[in-house]
C-alpha positions in Angstrom: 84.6 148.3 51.3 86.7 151.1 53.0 85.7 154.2 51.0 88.5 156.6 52.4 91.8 156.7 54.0 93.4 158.6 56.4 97.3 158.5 55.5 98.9 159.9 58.8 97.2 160.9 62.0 97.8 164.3 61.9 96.5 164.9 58.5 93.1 167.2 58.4 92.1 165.5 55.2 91.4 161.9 54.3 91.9 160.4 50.7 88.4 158.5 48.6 90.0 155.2 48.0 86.7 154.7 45.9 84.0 157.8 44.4 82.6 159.3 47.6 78.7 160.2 46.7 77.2 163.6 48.3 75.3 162.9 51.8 77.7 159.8 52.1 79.0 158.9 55.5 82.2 158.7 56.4 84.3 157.5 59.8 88.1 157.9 60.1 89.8 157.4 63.7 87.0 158.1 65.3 85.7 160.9 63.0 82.6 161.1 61.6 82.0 163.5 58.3 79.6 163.6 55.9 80.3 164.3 52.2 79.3 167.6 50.9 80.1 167.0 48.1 80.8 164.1 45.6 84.8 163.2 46.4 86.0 161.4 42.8 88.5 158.3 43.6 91.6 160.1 44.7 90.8 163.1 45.9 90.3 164.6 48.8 87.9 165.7 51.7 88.3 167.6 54.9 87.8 165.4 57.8 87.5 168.8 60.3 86.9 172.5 59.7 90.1 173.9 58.2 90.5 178.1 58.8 91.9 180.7 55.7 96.0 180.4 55.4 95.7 177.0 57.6 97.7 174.1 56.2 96.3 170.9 54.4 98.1 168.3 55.8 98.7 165.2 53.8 101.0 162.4 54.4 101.9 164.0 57.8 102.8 166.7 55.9 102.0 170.8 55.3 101.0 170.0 51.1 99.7 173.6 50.8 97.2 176.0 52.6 93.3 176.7 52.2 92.4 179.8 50.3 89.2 180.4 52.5 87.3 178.4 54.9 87.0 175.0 54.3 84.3 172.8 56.1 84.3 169.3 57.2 83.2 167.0 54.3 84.1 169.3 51.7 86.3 168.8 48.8 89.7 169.6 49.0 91.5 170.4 45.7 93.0 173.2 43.8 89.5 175.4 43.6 90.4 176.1 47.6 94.3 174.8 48.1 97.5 176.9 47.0 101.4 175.5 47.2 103.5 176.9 50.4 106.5 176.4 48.1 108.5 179.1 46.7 112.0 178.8 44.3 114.6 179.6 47.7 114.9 176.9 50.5 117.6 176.1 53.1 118.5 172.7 54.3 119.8 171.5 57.4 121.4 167.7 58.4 119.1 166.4 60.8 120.3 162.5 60.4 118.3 159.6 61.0 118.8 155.9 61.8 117.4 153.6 58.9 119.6 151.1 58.1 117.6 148.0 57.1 118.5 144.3 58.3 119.9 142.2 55.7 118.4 139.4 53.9 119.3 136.4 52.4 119.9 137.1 48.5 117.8 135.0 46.5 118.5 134.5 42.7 117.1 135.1 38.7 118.1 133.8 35.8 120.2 136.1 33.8 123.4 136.4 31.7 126.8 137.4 33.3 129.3 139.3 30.6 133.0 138.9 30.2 133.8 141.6 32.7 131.4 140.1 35.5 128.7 142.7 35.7 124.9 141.4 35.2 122.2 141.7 32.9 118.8 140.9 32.8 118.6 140.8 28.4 120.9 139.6 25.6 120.6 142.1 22.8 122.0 143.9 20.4 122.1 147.5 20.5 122.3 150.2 17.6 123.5 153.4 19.0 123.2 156.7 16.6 126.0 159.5 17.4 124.0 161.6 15.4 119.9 162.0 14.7 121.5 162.2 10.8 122.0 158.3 10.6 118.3 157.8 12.4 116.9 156.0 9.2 120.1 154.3 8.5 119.6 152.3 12.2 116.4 151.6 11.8 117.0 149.9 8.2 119.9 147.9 9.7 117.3 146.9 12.0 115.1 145.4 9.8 117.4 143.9 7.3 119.4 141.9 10.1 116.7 140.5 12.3 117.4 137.1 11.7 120.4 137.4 13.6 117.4 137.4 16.6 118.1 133.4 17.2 119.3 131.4 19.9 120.3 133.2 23.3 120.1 137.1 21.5 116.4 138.5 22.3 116.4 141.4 20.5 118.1 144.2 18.0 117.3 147.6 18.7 118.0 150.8 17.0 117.7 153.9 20.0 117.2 157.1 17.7 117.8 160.3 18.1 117.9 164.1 17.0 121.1 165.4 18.7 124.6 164.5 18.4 125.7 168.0 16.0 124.5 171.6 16.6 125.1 171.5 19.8 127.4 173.3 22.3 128.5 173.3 25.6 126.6 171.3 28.3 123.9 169.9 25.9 127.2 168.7 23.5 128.3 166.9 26.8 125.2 165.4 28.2 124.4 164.1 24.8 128.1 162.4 24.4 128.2 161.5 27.7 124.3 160.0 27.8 125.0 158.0 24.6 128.4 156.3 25.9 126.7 155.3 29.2 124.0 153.9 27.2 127.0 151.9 25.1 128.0 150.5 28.2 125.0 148.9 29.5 125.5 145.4 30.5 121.7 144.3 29.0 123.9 144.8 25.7 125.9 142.1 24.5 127.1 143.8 21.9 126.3 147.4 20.1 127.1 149.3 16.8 127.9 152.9 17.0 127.1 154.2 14.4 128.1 157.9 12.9 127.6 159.7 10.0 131.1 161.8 9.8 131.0 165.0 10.0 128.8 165.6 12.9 129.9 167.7 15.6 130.1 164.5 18.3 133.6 163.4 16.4 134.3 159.7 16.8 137.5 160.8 18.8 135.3 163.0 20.7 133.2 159.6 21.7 136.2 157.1 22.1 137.1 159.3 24.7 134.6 159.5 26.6 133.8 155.8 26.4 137.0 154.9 27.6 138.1 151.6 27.7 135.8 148.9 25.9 135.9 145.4 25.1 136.5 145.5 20.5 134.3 142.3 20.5 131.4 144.0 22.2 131.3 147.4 20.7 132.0 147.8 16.8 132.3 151.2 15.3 130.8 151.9 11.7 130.9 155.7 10.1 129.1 156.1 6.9 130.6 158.7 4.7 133.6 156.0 5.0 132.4 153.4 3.5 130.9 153.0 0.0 127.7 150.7 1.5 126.9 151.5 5.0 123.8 148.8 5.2 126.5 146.0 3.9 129.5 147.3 6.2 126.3 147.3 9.2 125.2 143.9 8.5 128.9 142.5 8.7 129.6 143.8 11.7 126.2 143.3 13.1 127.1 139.2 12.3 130.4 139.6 14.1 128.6 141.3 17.5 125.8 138.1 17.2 127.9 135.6 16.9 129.6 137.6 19.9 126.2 137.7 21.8 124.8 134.2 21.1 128.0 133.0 23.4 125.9 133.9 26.3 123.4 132.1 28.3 120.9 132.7 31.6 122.2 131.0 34.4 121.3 131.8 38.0 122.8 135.6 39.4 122.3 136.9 42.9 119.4 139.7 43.1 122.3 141.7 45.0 123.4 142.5 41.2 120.2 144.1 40.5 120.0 148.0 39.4 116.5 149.0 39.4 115.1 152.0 38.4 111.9 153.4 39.7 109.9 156.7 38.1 105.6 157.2 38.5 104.0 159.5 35.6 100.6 160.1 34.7 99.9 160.1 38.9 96.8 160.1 40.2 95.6 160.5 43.9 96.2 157.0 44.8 99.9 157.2 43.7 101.3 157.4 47.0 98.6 155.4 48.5 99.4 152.4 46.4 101.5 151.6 43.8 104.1 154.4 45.4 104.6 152.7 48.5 104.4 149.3 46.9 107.5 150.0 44.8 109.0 151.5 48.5 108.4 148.0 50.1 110.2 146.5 46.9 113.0 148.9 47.3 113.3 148.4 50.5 113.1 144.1 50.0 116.1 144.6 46.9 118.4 146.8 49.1 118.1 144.1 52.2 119.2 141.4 49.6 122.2 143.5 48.6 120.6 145.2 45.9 120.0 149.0 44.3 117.8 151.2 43.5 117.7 154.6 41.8 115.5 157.6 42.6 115.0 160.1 39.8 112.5 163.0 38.6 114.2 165.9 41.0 111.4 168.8 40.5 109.0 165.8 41.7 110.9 165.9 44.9 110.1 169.8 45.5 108.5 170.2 48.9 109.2 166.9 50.0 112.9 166.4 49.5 114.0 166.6 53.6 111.9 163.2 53.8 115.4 161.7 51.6 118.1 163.7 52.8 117.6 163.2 56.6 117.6 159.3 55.3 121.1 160.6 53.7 124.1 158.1 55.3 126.6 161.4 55.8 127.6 164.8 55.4 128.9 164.4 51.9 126.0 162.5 50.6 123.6 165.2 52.0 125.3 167.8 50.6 125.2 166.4 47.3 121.5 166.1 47.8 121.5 170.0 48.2 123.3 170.0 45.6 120.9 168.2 43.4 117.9 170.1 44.5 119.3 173.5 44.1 120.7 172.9 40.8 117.6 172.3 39.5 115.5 174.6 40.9 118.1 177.3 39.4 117.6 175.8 36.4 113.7 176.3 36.4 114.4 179.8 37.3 117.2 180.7 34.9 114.6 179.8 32.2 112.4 182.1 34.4 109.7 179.7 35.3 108.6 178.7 39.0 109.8 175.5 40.6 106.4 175.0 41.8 104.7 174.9 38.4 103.1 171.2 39.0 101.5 169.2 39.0 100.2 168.4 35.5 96.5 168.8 34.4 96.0 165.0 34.1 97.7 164.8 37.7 95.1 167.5 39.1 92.4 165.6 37.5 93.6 162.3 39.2 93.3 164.1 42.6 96.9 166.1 43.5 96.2 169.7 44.3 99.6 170.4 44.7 103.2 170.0 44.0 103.9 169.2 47.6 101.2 166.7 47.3 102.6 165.2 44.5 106.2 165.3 45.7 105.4 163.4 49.1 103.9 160.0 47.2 106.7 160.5 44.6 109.0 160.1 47.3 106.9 156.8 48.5 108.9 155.1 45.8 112.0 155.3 48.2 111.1 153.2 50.8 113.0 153.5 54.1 116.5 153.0 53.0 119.0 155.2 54.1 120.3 156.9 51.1 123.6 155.4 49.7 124.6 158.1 47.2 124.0 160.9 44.9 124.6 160.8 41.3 125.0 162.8 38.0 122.9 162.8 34.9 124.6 160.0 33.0 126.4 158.9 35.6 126.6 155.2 36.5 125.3 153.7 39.7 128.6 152.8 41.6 127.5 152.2 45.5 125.0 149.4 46.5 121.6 150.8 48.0 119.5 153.8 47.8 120.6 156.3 44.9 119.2 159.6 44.0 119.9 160.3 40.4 120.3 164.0 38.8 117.1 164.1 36.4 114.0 166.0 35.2 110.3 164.3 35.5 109.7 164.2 31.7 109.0 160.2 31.5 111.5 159.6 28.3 114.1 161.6 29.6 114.2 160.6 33.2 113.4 156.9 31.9 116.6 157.2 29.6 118.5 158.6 32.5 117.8 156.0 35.0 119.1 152.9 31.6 122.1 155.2 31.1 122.8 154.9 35.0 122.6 151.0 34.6 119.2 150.2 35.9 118.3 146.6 34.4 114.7 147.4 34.6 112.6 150.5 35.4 109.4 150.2 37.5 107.0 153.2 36.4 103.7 153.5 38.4 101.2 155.5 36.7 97.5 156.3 37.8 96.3 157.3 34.3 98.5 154.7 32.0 101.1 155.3 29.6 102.5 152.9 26.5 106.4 153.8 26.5 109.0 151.9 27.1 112.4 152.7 27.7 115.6 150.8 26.4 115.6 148.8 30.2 112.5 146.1 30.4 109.8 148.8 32.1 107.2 147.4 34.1 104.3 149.7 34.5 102.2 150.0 37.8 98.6 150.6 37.8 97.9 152.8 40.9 94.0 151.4 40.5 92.7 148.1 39.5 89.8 149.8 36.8 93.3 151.2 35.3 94.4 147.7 35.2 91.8 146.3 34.0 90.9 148.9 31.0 94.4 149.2 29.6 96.3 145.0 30.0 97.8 146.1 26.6 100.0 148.9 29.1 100.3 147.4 32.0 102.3 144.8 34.4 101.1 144.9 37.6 98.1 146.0 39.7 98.8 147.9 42.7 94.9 148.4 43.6 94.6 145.5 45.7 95.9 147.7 48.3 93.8 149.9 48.0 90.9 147.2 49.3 92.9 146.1 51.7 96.3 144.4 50.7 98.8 145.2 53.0 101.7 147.0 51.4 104.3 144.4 52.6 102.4 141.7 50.7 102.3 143.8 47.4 105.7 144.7 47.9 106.5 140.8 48.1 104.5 140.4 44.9 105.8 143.1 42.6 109.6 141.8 43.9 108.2 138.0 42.4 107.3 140.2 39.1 110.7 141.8 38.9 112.6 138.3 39.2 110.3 136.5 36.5 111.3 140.1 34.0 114.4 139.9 35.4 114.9 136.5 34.2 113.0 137.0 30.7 109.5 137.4 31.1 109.0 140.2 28.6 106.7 143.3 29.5 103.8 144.8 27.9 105.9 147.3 25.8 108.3 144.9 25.2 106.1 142.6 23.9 104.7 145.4 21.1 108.5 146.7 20.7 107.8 149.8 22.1 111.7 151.3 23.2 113.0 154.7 23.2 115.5 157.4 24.2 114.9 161.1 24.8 118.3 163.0 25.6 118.1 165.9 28.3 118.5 169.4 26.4 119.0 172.8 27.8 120.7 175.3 25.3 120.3 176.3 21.8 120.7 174.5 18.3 122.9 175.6 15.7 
């Protein structure tokens, strides 16, 4: 059993694949070291003395700097290690070549709507404008699943506590979040249903919807009618008997949005399950696919990895763009952009955000990166995207739905039960994970960590995404577990 690994030649530390006892041996590229220390699975230990103010170098990468003299064997973690980042940083284009070699597009078995876009489900969405009409939803919810028959898989409520007493930016991420969500093609049809008197006006939501199809999205506002539950349930039949028109047939991967987000990390993150979702990434864009990048303040400290990857000028700029944004918006609230990673992470074995940013980026791949988007902003050019968004796991995961990802691919090294509105597969980074919570999780990444190449897991968690993709449910599917969290910055009325 390899106990450790060594990530990139020039790091000074190695990572304990496995618990590393005290007086243990232990041999990396010709290095021999022995544990002074025990190492828990994860973390880190110095392979070579490492001076005061020198850099820990992870990933091929600076991840922070020793507060005192470190000595070979030792543990490496936040009792001796300190972040190099501060909240100011300048970027430069230094371009590279990484455009991947096309593959032949194999299929899954989904549904194809009227206007010719995808989807992976065949549901029925209930969409609040407001959090007033929450219980109203939920009760239309219940009362009308027997319209759940035939070809529809599913009627949903997504609840909510915004939609009135809100102003400026948070009024417009909130309208424009829930009309993206209205347009998602794993809908076949959806209810929008307000209250009245809310501040998000129906006018106010038509427009920013735009054009829609009438026999896909129905409208229903309750202080209109005398019985809101019997004016739901009639317009609920109309969108079934709407939605049961549809069947899976076979659809080109190449149509295929996925989105891809890690929480609860541990130290094997970007070991395993990190750079098993890259090598699916990387499969899915060869086949004429996309993916979508989120969590920016996970990107801190690691972020020239993707924009050097960026495919021009205007693309990296919008990358700056991104990253600057967001770390003015962490100091505008006067907090530090460096104020991460989270106590679970640090027990799992990340000292740092750097450290944690460069296996969040693992999720990437090699791809060059296609485009830049907005919060709420839909996915429009094939490839790599990098999508406006904080790490908070609801909020990024409603995000990366509301930009049209079919499914979401969340790797966690401490395991998580959520579910977003988009099928989520969750990613053990370990296999005792895997094995002590099946009721979370979809896939084991810890093979890898014994020896799987990544290639091979990559291959196997692209087979996983085909079979959800063409309606194997996932774990929080399968114990209805779906919700929305809507990004919020300013104050409530």
């Amino acid at each position: 059993m390899t106990k450790c690994i060594q990530i990139h030649p020039d790091d000074n530390v190695a990572v304990a694949l496995h618990p590393v006892a005290k007086g243990e041996e232990i041999e990396l590229g010709g290095v021999r070291v022995t544990a002074a220390e025990d190492i828990p699975q994860g973390h880190k230990l110095a392979l070579r003395s490492i001076a005061e103010g020198e850099n820990i170098v992870k990933y091929g990468f600076p991840i922070g700097h020793a507060t005192c003299a470190i000595e070979p064997g030792s543990w490496v973690h936040v009792h001796n290690t300190k972040t190099n980042l501060s909240e100011e940083g300048e970027y430069s284009y230094h371009p590279k070549e990484c455009a991947l070699a096309p593959r032949e597009t194999e299929t899954f078995l989904g549904f194809v709507r009227d206007d010719g876009r995808a989807a992976v489900r065949n549901e029925i969405w209930i969409i609040p404008t407001v959090g007033c009409v929450n219980g109203v939803a939920q009760k239309l919810c219940r009362d009308n699943a027997h319209l759940v028959k035939g070809s529809i898989e599913g009627l949903y409520a997504f609840t909510h506590p915004f939609g009135c007493s809100q102003m400026g930016d948070d009024h417009a991420q909130t309208r424009k979040l829930l009309a993206a969500l209205v347009r998602h093609p794993n809908a076949a049809g959806v209810l929008v249903l307000s209250l009245g008197c809310e501040n998000l006006t129906h006018e106010q939501f038509l427009e920013e919807l735009g054009e829609y199809d009438p026999n896909r999205v129905k409208f229903l506002t309750c202080q209109d009618v005398e019985d809101e539950f019997e004016a739901g349930a009639k317009l609920l039949e109309e969108l079934a008997e709407y939605a049961g028109k549809f069947e899976r047939r076979p659809v080109p991967v190449s149509e295929l949005v996925i989105g891809m987000k890690c929480g609860g990390s541990d130290g094997l993150s970007g070991i395993t399950a990190n750079p098993t979702v890259g090598a699916f990434s990387d499969l899915l864009i060869s086949e004429g696919g996309s993916t979508v990048l989120t969590e920016v303040p996970e990107m801190f400290g690691a972020e020239g990895i993707l924009m050097d990857r960026c495919t021009n000028r205007e693309v990296f700029d919008k990358a700056v763009k991104m990253i600057t944004d967001f770390k003015h918006y962490f100091t505008a609230h006067g907090q530090v952009v460096y104020e991460n990673p989270s106590p679970g992470n640090k027990k799992g074995g990340i000292t740092t955000l750097e450290d944690k940013s460069c296996g969040c980026v693992q999720k990437g791949g090699s791809a060059p990166v296609a485009d830049v988007i907005g919060y709420g902003d839909a996915v429009v050019t094939k490839g790599l995207n990098m999508l406006s968004g904080p790490g908070n796991d609801l909020v990024s995961a409603t995000a990366l739905t509301a930009a049209g990802a079919h499914i979401i691919l969340f790797t966690t090294g401490r395991g998580t039960p959520f579910g977003a509105p988009a099928p989520t597969i969750k990613i053990a980074t370990n296999t005792p994970l895997f094995e002590r919570k099946p009721g979370w999780l979809d896939f084991n990444a810890g093979p890898v960590a014994d020896g799987e190449s990544i290639p091979d897991a990559g291959r196997r968690l692209f087979e996983k995404v085909v079979a959800v993709a063409s309606g194997e449910q996932t774990r929080s599917e399968e114990h209805g577990y779906r919700e929305i969290s809507i990004f919020k910055d300013g104050v409530v009325l």
